[in-house]
N, C-alpha and C positions, 0 to 999 in steps of 0.2 A: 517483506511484510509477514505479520504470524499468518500461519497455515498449519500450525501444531497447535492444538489445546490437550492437554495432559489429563484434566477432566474424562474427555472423551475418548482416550486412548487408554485410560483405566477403564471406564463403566467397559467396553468392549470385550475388553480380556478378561473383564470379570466375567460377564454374561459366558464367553468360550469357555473358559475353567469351566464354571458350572457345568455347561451341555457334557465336558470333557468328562467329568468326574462322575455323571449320571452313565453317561452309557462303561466308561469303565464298569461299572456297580450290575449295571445288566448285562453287561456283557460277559464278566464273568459267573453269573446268575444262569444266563442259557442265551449264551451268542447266537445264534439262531431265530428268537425268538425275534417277530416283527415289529418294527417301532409302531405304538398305539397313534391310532390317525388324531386323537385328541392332542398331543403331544409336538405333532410334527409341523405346523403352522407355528407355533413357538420357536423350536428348532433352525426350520427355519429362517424367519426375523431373525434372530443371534445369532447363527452363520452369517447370512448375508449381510449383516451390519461390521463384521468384521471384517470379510473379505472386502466389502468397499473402504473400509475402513483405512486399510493395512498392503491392500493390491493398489487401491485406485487412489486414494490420497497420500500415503507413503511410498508405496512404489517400490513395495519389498516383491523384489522378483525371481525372489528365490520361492517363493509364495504363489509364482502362476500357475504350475502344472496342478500341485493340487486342491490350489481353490477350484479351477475349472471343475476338475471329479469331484470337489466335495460340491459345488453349486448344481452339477449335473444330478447327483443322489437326492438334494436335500427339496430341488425343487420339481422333482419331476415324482413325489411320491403318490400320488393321484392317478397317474397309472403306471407307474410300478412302486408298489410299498417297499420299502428298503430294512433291513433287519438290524440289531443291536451289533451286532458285530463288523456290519458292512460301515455302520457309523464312527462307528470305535476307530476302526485302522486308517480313517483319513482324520479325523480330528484328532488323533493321535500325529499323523505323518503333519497336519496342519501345525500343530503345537510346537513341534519338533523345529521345524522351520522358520517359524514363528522367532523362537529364542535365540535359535543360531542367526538371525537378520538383524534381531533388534541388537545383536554383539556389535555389528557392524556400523550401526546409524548414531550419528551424532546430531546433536541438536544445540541452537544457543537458549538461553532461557533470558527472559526479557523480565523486570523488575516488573512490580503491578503497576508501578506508578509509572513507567514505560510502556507498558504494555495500555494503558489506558491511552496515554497519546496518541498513540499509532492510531488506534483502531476512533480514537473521535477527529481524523480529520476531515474526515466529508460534515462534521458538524461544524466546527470549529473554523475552515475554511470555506464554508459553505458559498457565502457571497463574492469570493474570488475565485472559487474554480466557475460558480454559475455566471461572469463576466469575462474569464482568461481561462477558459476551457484546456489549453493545451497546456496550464501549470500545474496541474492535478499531479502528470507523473511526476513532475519534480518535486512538491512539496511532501508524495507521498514519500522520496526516495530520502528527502533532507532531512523527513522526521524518524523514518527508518533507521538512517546511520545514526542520527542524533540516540535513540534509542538502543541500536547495537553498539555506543562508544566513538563512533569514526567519526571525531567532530571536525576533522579538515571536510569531510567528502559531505559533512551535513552544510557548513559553508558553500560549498562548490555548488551543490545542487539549491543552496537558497539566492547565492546570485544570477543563478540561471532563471528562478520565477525572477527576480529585481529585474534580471533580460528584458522578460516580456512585458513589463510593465514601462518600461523605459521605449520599446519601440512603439506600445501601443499610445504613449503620451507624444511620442516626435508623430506617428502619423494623425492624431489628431490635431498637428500642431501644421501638416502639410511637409513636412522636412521629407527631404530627398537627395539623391545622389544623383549624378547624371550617368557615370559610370558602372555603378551596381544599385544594385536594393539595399534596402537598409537590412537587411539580415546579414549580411558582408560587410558593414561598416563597424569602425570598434566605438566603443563608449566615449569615448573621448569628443569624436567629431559628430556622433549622434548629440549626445549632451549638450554640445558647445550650440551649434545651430537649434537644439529644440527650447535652448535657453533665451536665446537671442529673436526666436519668435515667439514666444511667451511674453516678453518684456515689450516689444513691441503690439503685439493685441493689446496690452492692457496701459501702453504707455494713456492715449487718446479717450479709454474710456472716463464718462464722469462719475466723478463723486460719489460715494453713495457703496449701500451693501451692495449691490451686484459689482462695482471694481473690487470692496474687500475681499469680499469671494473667490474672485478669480486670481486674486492677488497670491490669498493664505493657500490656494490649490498647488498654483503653479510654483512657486516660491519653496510651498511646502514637499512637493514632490520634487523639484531640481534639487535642494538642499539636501536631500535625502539620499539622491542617487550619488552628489558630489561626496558625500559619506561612504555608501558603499564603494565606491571607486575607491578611495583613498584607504578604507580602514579593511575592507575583504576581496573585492574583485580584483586592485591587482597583485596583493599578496598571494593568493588564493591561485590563479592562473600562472603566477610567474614563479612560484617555488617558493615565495619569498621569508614565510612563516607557517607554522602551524598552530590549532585552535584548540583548548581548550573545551573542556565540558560550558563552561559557563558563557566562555565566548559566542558558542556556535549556540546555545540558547538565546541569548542576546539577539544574534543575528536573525535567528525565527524570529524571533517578536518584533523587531523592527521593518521584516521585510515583511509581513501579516499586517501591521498597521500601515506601513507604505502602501501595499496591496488593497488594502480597504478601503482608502481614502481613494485611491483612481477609482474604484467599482463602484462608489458612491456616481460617477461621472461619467467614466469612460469602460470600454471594454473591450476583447483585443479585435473585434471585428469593427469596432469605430474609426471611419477615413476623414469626417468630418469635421469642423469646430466644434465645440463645446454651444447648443442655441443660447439657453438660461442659464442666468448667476441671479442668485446663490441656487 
């Protein structure tokens, strides 16, 4: 997931330059001379925003010993004032460190129009992470790869939400193993049996919107899954191909609308039957 914004990693090093380039000025003016207490609540702020910046969210640790000293000077000047020069030689030693770390760090950079994805999935998947709470991580990791290129592993991670949708439709449906749970059974005999009690619910009901209902539900969510089985989960598990940019979009989009269409009804903590149709 981003955890870099470049925005914020410039305004920062701006604001250091600045501080850097003023006590240079004073310091070689009269190194000595005590930083003005109007000044140093400023100071301040723009250290500290840095060092959390660069220490705590990059994790440049070439950067510990002397953010420590410079956090120790900048924020304890209230009783002890610190002078232009005591500033100078750590935000110097900071800078210094600074350049030689960022040699080091690599980053990916994500398209805007990727970088938008990513960051609207709690909108965008709102009513199926708030029904199947424990496919958050996956959708966030499928749209993740999806956005860094990895379109097999964005596959991978969008049959694993189809997973939970698929168990959460067989235990509303009562399907069971005798031998294990259904988290140990594979798609195939989960599928087979939750098809086969779907079709029978709705064999006896009458006529009418509440059988179409349950009809277009279950019809419409088996079909779907008999889809992913065939065209991603067992390619996808078994080695059998790889995916495509456009492919593994496809696959978002169809496993979001499978997904939506159970959260309309079902949720992954439902053991029940379904009570109302439609």
């Amino acid at each position: 997931m981003i955890n870099f914004g470049l925005n914020q990693f410039m305004l920062g090093r701006q604001a250091l330059w600045q501080e850097r380039l003023q006590s240079n000025a004073e310091c070689m003016r009269n190194p000595h001379e005590r930083v003005p207490e109007s000044l140093s609540k400023r100071i301040e702020y723009n250290v500290m925003s840095a060092i959390r910046y660069c220490v705590v969210t990059l994790k440049l640790e070439a950067l510990n010993k002397t953010s420590i000293d410079l956090e120790n000077l900048v924020k304890n000047y209230e009783f002890q004032p610190y002078t232009w020069g005591e500033l100078n030689k750590l935000l110097d030693r900071f800078w210094e460190d600074l350049e030689y770390e960022s040699e080091q760090e690599y980053f990916f950079h994500y398209s805007r129009g990727d970088a938008l994805r990513v960051s609207l999935v709690d909108e965008e998947w709102k009513d199926i992470i708030l029904s199947f709470e424990s496919s958050k991580i996956e959708i966030v990791a499928a749209v993740d790869c999806f956005a860094l290129g990895h379109n097999t592993a964005c596959v991978f991670h969008m049959m694993r939400v189809a997973e939970i949708g698929l168990r959460a439709l067989a235990h509303e449906r009562g399907v069971s193993f005798p031998r294990h749970p259904i988290e140990w059974a594979d798609w195939q005999n989960i599928l087979e049996q939750t098809e086969a009690k779907a079709k029978a619910a709705t064999r006896n009901m009458v006529r009418g919107p509440a059988k179409d209902a349950a009809l277009a539900f279950y019809s419409g969510a088996i079909g779907q899954l008999h889809a992913f089985k065939d065209t991603y989960r067992n390619a996808v598990m078994h080695l059998r191909r790889n995916y495509d940019h456009l492919a593994a979009l496809r696959a978002i989009n169809q496993v979001r609308d499978f997904m939506n269409a159970l959260s309309a009804k079902i949720g992954e903590k439902t053991r029940r039957p379904i009570a109302r149709w439609p």
